[in-house]
Legacy VTK file of the C-alpha trace (Angstrom):
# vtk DataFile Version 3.0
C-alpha trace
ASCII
DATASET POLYDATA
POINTS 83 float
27.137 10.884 -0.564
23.758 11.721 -0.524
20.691 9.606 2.005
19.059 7.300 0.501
15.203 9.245 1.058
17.041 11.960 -1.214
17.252 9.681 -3.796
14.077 8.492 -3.688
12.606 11.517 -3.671
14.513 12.779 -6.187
13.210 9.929 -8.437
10.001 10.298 -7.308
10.064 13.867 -8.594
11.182 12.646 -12.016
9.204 10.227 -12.157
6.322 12.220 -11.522
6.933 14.550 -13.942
7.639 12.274 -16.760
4.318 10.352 -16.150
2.452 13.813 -16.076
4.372 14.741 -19.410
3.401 11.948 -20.703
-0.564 11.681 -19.842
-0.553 15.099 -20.795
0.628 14.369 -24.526
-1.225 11.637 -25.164
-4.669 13.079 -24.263
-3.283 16.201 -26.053
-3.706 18.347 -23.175
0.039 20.211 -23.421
0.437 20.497 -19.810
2.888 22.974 -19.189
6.191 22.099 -17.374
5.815 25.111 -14.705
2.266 23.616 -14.201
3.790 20.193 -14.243
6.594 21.698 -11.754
3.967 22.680 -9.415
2.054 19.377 -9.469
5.163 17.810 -8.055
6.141 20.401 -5.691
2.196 20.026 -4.690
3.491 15.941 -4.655
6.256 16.928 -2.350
4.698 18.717 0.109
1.503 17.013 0.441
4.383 13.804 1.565
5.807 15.681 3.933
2.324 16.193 5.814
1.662 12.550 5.053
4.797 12.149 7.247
3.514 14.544 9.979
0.337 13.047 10.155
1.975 9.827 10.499
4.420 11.500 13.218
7.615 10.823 10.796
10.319 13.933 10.397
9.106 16.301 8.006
12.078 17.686 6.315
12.158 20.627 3.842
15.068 18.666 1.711
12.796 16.286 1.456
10.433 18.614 -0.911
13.496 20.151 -2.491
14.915 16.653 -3.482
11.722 16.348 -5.110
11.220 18.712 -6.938
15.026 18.936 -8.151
14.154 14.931 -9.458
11.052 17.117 -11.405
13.365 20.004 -12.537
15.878 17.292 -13.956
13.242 15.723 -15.843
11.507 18.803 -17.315
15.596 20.089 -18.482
15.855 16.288 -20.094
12.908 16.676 -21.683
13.087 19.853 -23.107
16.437 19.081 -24.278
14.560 16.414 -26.689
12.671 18.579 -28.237
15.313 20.450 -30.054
16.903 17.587 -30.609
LINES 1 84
83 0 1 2 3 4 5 6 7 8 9 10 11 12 13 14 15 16 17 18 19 20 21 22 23 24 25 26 27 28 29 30 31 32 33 34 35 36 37 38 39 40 41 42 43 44 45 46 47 48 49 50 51 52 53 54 55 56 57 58 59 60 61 62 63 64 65 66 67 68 69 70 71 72 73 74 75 76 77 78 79 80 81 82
């Protein structure tokens, strides 16, 4: 259904996001989720030119699995707290 680097990026982007989420509550910084958003688009792309570099394919679905695996995430987690 979907390639398997789709998947992984997609996790990567949650997992990302839920590891920033959570750093940022425990020093009780209250990163925001855009800003949290932006960290792993900033994740995402800065792969993609580790790819290039490395003279991989750089694909743009690549960045938008991503950050759809951090968009998930920040939806779960908001979700929680009006829960």
């Amino acid at each position: 259904m979907f390639a398997r680097d789709k998947i992984q990026h997609f996790v990567a982007g949650l997992f990302i996001y839920v590891l920033l989420d959570f750093v940022g509550r425990q020093a009780n910084i209250g990163l925001s989720p855009v800003y949290i958003i932006l960290l792993v688009l900033l994740a995402g792309i800065g792969k993609e030119v580790l790819d290039k570099l490395s003279k991989r394919d750089v694909e743009l679905m690549d960045i938008v699995a991503t950050v759809l695996g951090g968009l998930f995430a920040m939806a779960i987690s908001s979700l929680s707290l009006f829960a």
